[in-house]
C-alpha positions, 0 to 999 in steps of 0.5 A: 091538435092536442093529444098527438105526440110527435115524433122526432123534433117537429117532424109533424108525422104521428108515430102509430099508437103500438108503435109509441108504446114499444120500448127503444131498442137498446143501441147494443142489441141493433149494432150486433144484429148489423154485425151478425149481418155483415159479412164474416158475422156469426149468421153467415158463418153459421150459414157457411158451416152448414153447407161445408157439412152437407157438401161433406156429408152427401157423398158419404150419403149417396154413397150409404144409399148405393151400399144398402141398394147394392147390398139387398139386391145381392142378398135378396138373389137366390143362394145357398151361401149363409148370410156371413159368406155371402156377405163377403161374396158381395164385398168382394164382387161390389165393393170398391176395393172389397176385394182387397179388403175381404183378403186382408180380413182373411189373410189376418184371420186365417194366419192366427188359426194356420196350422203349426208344427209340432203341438200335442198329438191327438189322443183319437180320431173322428167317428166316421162310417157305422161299425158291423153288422150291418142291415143289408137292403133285403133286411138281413143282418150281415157282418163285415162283407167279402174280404175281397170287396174292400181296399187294403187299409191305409198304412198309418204314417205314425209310428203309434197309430191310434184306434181305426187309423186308416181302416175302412169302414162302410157308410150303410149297408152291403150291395150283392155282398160288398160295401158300395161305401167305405170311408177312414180317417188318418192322420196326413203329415208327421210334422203336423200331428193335429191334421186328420185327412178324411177318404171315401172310397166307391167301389165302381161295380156298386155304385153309380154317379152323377154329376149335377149343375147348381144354381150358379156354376157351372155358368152356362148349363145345357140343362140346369136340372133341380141343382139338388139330388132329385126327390125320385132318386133319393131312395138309392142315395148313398153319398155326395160331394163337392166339385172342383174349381170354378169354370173361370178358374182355370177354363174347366168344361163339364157335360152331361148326357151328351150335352156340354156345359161349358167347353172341356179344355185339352190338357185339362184333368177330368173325371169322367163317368162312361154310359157302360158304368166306368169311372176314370180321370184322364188328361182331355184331348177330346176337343171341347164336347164330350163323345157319345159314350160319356155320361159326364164328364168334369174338369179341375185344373191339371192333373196332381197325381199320374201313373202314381207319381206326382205332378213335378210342376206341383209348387206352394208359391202363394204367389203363383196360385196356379192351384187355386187362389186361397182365403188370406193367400196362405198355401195351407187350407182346405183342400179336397180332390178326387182319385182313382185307385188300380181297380178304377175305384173312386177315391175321395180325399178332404183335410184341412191345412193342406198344400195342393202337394200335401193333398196328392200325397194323400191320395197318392198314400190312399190308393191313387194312380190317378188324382186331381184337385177340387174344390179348396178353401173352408167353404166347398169340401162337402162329403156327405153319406146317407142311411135309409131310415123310417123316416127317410134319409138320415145324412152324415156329414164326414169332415168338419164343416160349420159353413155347410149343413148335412143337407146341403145337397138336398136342397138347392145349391149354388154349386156343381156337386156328384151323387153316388147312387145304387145302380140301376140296370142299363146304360148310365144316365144322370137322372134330372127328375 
């Protein structure tokens, strides 16, 4: 048959049309395609370097995908913290090793902005408290309220004070011709010129004080109440401040109206505030509920300072951090801590670069008889005082703290925290409402 081409030599089978048409593959091309097939050839390398790269990938993968689950479940729960605090919050809770990575951080920060001794002294003080005459709430001017009222200044420790070192001054206006508030400023240690401790002062026949859960701590409220000064009682606010240690840090119970928190701890320092109006700390030997005539009570640790002495089991060892653990594990931090001077007045006491020994000392210095340490570290001392304007409370923040905002009471707060209130007529009750 004409026309057909044969294929091969004579195979007798006709080659498709398209197929007769194409060009020969090229001998070269056909051998690297064997080749590429073969094994050890480029495909299968190529295959072989792919999944080594997957497999490398997919825990780091998963384990991005835990870290950003893990991190909006943490941020998304209800907390008073900024997103900076409690981001390491979430490292060291969360974290596969977060914990030492969040020291480490601290450590090297916290280390480079330590305090040192000597430098320049400072030329003046912070501003705190208002300067007479003051508004009384009845609304008539007053001028500095009965000598007798208010504490003796705070002896300044350098040689060369400078203006209003260790003199007191009120936070708001006279009650029934005193001041309920006073606050000051000095400076804390001669080696150390740049350190300012900063005190409050409540006089107990002016005041009344509350204590008040917050949103986490103490962990097993009775009653976890607004975790916030409540909106009806705002009208007799004078002051807040921070509590003290942790529960877990140290086993330290609280109560409120007869109802116990967590169990108070013999041997433990608690501050107590009694039903007829008295404000006292003492060492507890009560068992693990608090008696019918307390209205609350708190506890931080041991006591710092008793019958004027200081505790002589008081150490700086880092190391043995039997007075709280600190960011970085340096002994020198934030401290605060509360007193209670010869008259059973509260004192309150914060400052930054302070050993727990250093911190007694200053509340020994301002008038304490009595003292214990509570909160530490840069994020928890918080001592706020309040006016009454036109257009409601107009707080002050006393002591430098960019992680907490003036109203940090005022809203809800994730920690325990007292109220210092005009007093009303009647036993002492802590208002939830």
């Amino acid at each position: 048959m004409k026309g057909l081409r044969r294929s091969g030599s004579g195979s007798g089978v006709s080659a498709p049309p398209d197929a007769a048409d194409s060009p020969p593959v090229p001998a070269t091309l056909a051998g690297g395609a064997a080749r590429a097939e073969q094994p050890g050839g480029p495909a299968v390398r190529g295959r072989r370097r792919r999944r080594r790269i997957l497999l490398i990938a997919a825990p780091f993968l998963v384990l991005l995908v835990w870290a950003v689950v893990s991190y909006t479940a943490w941020m998304l729960q209800p907390t008073s913290l900024s997103w900076q605090v409690n981001s390491v919050e979430w490292a060291r809770h969360d974290v596969p090793f977060g914990n030492w990575l969040a020291d480490t951080s601290e450590r090297i920060y916290y280390t480079h902005h330590a305090p040192r001794k000597g430098g320049p002294q400072l030329k003046s003080l912070p501003a705190v408290g208002l300067s007479p005459p003051l508004v009384s709430p009845s609304g008539t001017a007053t001028a500095h309220a009965q000598a007798a009222a208010w504490p003796p200044p705070i002896t300044p420790l350098f040689p060369h004070p400078l203006p209003g070192e260790g003199v007191w001054k009120p936070a708001g206006p006279p009650v029934d011709g005193g001041p309920p508030v006073l606050v000051t400023t000095f400076r804390s240690e001669l080696d150390y010129p740049e350190l300012v401790a900063y005190v409050a002062w409540f006089d107990h026949t002016r005041t009344e004080i509350g204590y008040y859960p917050g949103r986490y701590e103490p962990p097993n409220a009775a009653v976890r109440g607004p975790m916030m000064v409540p909106d009806d009682q705002r009208w007799r606010l004078l002051a807040t401040f921070n509590g003290g240690f942790t529960y877990t840090d140290g086993s330290n119970g609280s109560a409120d109206n007869g109802r116990t928190n967590e169990p108070l701890t013999d041997g433990n320092a608690t501050l107590i505030g009694y039903r007829n109006g008295r404000v006292a700390i003492v060492k507890w030997s009560g068992g693990p509920d608090a008696g019918p005539d307390v209205a609350w009570a708190r506890q931080s640790l041991a006591p710092i300072v008793w019958d004027g002495q200081l505790n002589p089991q008081l150490n700086d060892n880092p190391d043995s951090p039997q007075w709280g653990y600190t960011l970085g594990g340096l002994t020198r931090v934030w401290r605060s801590g509360v007193g209670i001077d010869r008259r059973g007045n509260l004192i309150y006491a914060a400052a930054d670069g302070q050993t727990v020994i250093t911190l007694a000392k200053i509340l020994q210095h301002a008038g304490a008889v009595r003292a214990m340490e509570f909160d530490i570290n840069p994020e928890w001392h918080t001592l706020i005082t309040y006016t009454h304007g036109a257009r409601g409370l107009i707080p002050s923040m006393v002591g430098a703290n960019p992680m907490q905002a003036p109203d940090r009471y005022l809203v809800p707060d994730d920690r325990d925290f007292f109220a210092v209130y005009l007093p009303l007529p009647g036993p002492v009750t802590v208002p939830f409402s």
